[in-house]
Biopython code that builds the backbone (N, CA, C, O; Angstrom):
import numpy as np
from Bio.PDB.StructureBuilder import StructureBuilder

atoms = [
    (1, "UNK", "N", (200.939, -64.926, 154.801)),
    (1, "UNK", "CA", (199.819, -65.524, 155.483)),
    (1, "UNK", "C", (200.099, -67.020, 155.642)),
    (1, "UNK", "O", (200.380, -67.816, 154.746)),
    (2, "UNK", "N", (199.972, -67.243, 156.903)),
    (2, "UNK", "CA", (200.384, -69.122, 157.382)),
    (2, "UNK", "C", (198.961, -69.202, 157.469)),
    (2, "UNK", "O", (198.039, -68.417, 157.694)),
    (3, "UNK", "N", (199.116, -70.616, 157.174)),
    (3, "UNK", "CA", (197.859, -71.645, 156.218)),
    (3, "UNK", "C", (198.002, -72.818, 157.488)),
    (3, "UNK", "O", (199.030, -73.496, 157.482)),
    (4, "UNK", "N", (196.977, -73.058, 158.575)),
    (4, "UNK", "CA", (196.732, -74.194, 159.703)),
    (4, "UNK", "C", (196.004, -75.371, 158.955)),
    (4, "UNK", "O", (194.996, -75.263, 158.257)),
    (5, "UNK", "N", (196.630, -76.382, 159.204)),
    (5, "UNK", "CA", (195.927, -77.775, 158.867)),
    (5, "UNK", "C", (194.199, -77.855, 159.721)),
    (5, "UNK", "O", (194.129, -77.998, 160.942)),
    (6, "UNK", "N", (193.451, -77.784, 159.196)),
    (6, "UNK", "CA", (192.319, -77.650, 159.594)),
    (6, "UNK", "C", (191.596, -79.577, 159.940)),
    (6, "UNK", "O", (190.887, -79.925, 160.884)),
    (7, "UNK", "N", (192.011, -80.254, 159.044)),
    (7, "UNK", "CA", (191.478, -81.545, 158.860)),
    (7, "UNK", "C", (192.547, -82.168, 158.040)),
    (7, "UNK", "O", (193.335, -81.572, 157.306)),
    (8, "UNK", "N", (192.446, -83.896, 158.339)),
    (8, "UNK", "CA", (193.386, -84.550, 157.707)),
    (8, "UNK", "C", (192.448, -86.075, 157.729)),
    (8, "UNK", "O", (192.053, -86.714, 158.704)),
    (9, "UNK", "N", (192.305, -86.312, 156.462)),
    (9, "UNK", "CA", (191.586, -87.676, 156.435)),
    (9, "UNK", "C", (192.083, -88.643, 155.389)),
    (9, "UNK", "O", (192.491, -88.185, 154.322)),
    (10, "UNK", "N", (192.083, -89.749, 155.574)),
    (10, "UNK", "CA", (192.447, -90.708, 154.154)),
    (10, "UNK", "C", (191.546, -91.456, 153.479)),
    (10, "UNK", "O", (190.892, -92.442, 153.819)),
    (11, "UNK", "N", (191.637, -90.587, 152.052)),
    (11, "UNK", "CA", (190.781, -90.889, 151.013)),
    (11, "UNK", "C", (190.819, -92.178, 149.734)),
    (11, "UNK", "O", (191.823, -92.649, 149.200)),
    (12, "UNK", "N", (190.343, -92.294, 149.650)),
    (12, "UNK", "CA", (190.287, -92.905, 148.170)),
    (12, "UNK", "C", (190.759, -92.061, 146.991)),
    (12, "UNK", "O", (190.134, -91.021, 146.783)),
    (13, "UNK", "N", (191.749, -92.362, 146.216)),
    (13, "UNK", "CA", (192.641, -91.105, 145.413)),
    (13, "UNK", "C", (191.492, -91.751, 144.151)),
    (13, "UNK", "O", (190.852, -92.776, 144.389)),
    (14, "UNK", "N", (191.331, -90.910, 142.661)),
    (14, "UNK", "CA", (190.997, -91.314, 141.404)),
    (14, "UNK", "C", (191.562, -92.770, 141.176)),
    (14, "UNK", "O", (190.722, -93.476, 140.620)),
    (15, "UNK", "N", (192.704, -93.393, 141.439)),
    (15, "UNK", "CA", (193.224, -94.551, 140.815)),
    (15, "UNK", "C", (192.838, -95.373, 141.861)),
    (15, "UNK", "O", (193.370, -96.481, 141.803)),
    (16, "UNK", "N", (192.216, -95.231, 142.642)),
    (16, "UNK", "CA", (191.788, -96.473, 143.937)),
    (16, "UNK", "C", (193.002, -96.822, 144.951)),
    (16, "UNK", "O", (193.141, -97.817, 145.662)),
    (17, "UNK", "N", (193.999, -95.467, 144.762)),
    (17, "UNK", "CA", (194.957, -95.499, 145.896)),
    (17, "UNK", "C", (194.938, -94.581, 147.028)),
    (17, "UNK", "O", (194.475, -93.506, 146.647)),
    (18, "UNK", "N", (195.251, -94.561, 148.272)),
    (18, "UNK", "CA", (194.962, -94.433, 149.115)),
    (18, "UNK", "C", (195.591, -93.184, 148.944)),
    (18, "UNK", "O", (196.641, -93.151, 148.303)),
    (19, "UNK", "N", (194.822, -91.512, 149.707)),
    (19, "UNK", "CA", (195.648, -90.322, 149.577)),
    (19, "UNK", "C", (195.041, -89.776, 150.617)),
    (19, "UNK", "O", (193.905, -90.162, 150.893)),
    (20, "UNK", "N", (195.704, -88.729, 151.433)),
    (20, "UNK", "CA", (195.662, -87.857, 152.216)),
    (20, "UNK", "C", (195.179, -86.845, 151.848)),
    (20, "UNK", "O", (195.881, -86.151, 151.112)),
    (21, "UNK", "N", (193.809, -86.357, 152.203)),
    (21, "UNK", "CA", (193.650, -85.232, 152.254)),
    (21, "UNK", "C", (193.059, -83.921, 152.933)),
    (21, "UNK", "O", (192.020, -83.637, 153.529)),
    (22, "UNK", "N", (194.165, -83.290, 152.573)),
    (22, "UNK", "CA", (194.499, -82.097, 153.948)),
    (22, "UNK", "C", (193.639, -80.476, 153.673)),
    (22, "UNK", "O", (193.703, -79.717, 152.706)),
    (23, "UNK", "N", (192.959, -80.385, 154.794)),
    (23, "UNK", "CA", (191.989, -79.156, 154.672)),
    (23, "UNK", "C", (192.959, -77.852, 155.166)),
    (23, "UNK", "O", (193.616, -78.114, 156.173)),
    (24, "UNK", "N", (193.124, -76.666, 154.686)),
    (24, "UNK", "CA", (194.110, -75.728, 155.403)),
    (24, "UNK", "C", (192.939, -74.370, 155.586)),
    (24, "UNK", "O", (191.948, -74.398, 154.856)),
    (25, "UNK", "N", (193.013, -73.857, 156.025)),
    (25, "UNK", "CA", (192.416, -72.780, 156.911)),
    (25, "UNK", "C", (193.294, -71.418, 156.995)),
    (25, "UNK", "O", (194.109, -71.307, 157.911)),
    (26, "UNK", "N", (193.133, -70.405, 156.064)),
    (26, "UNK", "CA", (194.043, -69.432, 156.143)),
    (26, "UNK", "C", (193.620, -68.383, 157.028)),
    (26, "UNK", "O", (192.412, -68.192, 157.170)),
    (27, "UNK", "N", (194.546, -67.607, 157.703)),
    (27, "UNK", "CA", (194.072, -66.424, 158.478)),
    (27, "UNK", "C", (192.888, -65.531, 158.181)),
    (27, "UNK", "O", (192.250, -65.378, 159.223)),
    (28, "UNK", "N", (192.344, -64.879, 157.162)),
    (28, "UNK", "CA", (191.820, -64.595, 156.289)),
    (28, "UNK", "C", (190.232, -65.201, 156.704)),
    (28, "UNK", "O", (189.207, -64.554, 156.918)),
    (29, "UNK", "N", (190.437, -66.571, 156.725)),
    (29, "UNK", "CA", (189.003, -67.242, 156.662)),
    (29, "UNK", "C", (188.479, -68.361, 155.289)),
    (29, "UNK", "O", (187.453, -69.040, 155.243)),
    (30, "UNK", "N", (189.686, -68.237, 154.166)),
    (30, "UNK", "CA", (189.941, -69.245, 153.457)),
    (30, "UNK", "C", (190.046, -70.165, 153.436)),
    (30, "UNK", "O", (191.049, -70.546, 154.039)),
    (31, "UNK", "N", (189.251, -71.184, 152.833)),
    (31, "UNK", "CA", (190.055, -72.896, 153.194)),
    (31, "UNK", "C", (190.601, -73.301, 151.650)),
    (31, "UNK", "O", (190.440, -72.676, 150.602)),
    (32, "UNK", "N", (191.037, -74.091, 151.798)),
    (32, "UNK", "CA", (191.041, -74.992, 150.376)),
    (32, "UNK", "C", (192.015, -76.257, 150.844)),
    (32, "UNK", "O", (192.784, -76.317, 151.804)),
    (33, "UNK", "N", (191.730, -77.174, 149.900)),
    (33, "UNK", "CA", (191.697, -78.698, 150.270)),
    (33, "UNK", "C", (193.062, -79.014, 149.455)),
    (33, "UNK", "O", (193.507, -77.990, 148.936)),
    (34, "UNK", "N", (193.748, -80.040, 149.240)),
    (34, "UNK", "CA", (195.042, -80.544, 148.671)),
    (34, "UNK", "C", (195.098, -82.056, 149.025)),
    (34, "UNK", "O", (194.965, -82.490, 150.169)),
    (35, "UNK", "N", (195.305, -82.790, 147.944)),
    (35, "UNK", "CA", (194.977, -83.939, 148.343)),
    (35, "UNK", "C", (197.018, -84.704, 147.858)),
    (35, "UNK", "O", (197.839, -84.383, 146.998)),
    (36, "UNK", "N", (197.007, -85.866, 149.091)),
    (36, "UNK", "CA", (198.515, -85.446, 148.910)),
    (36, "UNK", "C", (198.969, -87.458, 148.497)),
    (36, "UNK", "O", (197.991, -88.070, 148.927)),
    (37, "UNK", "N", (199.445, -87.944, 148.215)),
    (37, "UNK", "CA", (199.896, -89.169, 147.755)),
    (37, "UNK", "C", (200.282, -90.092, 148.817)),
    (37, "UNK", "O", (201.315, -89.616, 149.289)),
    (38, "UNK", "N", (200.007, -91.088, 149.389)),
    (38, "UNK", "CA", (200.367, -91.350, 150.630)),
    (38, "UNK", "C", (201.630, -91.428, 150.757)),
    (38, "UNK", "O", (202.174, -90.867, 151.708)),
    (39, "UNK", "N", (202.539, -92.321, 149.586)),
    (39, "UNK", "CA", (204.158, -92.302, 150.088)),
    (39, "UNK", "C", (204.827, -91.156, 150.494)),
    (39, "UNK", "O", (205.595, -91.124, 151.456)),
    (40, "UNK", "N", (204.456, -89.885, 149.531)),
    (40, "UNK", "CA", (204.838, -88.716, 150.065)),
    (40, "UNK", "C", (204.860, -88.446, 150.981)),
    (40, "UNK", "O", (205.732, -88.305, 151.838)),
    (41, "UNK", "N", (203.690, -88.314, 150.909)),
    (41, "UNK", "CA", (203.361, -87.819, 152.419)),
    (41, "UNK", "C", (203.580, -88.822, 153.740)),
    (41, "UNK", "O", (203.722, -88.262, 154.827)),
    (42, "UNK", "N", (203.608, -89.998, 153.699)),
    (42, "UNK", "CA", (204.055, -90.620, 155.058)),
    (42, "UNK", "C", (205.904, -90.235, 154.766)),
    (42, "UNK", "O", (206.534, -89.920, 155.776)),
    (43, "UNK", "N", (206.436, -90.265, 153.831)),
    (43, "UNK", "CA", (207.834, -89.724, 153.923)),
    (43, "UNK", "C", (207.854, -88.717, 154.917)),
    (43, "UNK", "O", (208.307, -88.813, 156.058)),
    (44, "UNK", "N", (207.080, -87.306, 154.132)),
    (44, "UNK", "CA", (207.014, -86.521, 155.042)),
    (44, "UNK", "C", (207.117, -86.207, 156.755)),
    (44, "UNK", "O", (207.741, -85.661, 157.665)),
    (45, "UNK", "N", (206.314, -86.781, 156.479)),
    (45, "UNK", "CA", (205.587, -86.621, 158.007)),
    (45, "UNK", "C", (206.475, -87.465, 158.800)),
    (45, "UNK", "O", (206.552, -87.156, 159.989)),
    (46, "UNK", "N", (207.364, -88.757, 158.285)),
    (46, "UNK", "CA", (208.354, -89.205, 159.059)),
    (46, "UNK", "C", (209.251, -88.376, 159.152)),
    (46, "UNK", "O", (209.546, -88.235, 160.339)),
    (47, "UNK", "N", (209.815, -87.777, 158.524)),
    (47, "UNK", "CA", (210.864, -86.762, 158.871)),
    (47, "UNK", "C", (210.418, -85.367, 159.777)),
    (47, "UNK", "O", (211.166, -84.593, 160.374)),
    (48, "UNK", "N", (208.974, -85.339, 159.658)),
    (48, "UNK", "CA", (208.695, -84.497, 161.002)),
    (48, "UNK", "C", (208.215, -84.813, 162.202)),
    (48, "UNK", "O", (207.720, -83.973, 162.954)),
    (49, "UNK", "N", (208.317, -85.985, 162.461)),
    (49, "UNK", "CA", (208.198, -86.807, 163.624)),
    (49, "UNK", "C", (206.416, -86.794, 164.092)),
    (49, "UNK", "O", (206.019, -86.586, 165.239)),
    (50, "UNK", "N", (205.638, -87.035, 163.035)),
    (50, "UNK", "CA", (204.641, -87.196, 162.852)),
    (50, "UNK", "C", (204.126, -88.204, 163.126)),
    (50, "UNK", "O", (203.924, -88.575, 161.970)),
    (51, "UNK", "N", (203.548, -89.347, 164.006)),
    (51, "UNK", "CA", (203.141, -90.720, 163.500)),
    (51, "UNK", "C", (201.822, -90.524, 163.355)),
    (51, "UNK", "O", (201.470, -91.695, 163.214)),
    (52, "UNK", "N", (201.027, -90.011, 163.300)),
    (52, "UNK", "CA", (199.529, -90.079, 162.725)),
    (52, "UNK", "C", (198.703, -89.213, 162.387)),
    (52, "UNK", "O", (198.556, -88.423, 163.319)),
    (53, "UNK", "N", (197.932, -88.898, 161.304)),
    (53, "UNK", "CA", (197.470, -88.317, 160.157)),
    (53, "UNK", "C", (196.890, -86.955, 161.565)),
    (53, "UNK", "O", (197.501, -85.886, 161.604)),
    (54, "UNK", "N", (195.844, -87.197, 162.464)),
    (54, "UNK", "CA", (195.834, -86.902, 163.157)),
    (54, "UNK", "C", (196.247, -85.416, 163.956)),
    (54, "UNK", "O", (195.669, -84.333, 164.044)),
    (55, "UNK", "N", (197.745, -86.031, 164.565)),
    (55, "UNK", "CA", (198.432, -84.935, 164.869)),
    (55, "UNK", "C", (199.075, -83.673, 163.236)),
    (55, "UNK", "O", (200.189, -83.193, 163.024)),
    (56, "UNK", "N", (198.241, -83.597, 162.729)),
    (56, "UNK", "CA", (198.378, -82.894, 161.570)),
    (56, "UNK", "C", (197.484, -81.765, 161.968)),
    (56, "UNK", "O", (197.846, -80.635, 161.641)),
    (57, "UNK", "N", (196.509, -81.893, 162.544)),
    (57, "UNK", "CA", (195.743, -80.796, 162.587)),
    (57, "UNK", "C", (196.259, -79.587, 163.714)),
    (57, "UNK", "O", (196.910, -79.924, 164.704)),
    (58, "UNK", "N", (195.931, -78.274, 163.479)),
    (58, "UNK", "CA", (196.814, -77.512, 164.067)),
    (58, "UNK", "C", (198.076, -77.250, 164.017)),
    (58, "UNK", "O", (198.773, -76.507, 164.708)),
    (59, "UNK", "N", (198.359, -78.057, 162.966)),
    (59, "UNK", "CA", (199.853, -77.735, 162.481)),
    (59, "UNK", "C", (199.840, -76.389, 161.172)),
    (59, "UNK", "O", (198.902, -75.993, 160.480)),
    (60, "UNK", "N", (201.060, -76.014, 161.209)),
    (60, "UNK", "CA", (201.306, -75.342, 160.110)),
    (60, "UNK", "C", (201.369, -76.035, 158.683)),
    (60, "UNK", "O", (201.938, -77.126, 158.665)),
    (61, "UNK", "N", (200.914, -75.601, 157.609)),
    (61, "UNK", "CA", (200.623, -76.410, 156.421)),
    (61, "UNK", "C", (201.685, -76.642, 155.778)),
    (61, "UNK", "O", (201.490, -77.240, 154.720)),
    (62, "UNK", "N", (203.480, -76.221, 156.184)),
    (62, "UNK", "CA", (204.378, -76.623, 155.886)),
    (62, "UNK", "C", (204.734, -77.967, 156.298)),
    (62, "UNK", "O", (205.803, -78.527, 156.053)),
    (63, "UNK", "N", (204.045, -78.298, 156.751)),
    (63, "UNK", "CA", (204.688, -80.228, 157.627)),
    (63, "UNK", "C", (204.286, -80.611, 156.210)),
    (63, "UNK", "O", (205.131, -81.025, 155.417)),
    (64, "UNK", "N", (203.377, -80.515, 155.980)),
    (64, "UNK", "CA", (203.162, -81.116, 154.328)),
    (64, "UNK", "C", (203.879, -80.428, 153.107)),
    (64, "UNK", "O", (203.818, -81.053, 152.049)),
    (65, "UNK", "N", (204.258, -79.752, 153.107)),
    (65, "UNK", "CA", (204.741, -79.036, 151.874)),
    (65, "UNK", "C", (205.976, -79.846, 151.320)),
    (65, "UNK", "O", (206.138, -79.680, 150.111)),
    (66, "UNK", "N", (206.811, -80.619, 151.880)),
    (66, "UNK", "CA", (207.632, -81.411, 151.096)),
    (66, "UNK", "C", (206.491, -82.658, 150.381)),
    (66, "UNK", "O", (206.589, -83.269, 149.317)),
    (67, "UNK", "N", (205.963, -82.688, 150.909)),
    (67, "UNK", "CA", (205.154, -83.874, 150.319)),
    (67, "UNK", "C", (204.152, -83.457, 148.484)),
    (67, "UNK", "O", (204.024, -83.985, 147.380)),
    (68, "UNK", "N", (203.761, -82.404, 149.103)),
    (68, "UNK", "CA", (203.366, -81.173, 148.001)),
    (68, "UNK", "C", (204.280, -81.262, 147.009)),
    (68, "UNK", "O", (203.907, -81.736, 145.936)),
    (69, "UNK", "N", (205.682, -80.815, 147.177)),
    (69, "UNK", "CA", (206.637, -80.534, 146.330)),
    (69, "UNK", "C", (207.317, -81.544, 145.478)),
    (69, "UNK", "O", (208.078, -81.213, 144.569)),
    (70, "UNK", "N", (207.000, -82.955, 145.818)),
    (70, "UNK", "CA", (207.328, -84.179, 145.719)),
    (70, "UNK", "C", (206.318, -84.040, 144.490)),
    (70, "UNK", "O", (206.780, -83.611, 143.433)),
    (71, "UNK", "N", (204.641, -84.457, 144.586)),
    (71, "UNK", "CA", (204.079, -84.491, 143.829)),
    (71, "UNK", "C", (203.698, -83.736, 142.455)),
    (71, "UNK", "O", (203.059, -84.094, 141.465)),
    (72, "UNK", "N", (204.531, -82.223, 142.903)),
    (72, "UNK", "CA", (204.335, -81.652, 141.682)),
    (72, "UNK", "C", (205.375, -82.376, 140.593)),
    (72, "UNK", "O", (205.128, -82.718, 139.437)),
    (73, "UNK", "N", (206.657, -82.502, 141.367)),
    (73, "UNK", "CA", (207.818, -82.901, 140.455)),
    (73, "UNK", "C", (207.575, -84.256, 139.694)),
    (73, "UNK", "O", (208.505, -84.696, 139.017)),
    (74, "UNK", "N", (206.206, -85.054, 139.768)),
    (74, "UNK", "CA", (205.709, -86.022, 139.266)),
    (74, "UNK", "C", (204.280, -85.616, 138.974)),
    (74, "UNK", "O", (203.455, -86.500, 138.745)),
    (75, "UNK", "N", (203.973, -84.497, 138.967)),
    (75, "UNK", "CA", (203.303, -84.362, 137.918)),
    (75, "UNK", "C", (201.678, -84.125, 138.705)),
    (75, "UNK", "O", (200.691, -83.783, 138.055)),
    (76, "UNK", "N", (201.661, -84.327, 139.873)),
    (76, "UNK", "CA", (200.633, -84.332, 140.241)),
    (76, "UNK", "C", (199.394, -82.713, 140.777)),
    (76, "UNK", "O", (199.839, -81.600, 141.058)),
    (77, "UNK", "N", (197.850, -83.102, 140.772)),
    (77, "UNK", "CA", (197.392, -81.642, 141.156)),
    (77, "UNK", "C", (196.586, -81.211, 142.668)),
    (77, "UNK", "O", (196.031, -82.014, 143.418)),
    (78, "UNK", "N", (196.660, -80.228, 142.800)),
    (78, "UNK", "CA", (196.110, -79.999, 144.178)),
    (78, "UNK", "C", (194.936, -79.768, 143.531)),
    (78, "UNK", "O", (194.795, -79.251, 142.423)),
    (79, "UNK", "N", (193.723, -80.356, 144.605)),
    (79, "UNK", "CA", (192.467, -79.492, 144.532)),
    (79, "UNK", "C", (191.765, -78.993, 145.288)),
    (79, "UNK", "O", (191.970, -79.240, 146.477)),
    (80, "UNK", "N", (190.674, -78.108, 144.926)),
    (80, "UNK", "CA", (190.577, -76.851, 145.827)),
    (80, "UNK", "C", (188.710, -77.616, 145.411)),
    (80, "UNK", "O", (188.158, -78.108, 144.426)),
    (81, "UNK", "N", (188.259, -77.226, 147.177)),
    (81, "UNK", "CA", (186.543, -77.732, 147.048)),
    (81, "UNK", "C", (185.774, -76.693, 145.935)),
    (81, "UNK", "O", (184.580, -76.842, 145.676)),
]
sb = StructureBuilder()
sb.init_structure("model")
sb.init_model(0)
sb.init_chain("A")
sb.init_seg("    ")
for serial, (resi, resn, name, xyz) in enumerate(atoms, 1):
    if name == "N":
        sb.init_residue(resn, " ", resi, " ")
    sb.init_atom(name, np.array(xyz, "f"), 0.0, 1.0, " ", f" {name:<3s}", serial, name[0])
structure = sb.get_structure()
């Protein structure tokens, strides 16, 4: 089951740093939320020729998933509304 970027907004993270966070929309009718680190994620999204938070929506929820994968390896958590 592929997971569509539903929404993409930039938040205020717990530490008062700036984070992305991305709403996904599963086939199904599921959502759940993931909130993503900005360096990551602007890494990301540069390497997918992304320039704004924006053109995220309607994407497949893999444009983010390196960014995802980044944050776990430091420790970080997704959350779900």
């Amino acid at each position: 089951m592929t997971a569509i970027i539903s929404r993409a907004a930039i938040v205020g993270g717990h530490d008062g740093r700036a984070e992305i966070e991305v709403e996904l929309t599963y086939e199904n009718g599921g959502v759940s939320t993931i909130s993503l680190d900005e360096e990551a994620c602007t890494a990301s999204l540069d390497r997918a020729g992304v320039s704004s938070i924006d053109e995220l929506v309607g994407r497949p929820w893999s444009i983010v998933l390196p960014a995802l994968e980044n944050q776990v390896r430091n420790h970080a958590r997704s959350r779900h509304p």
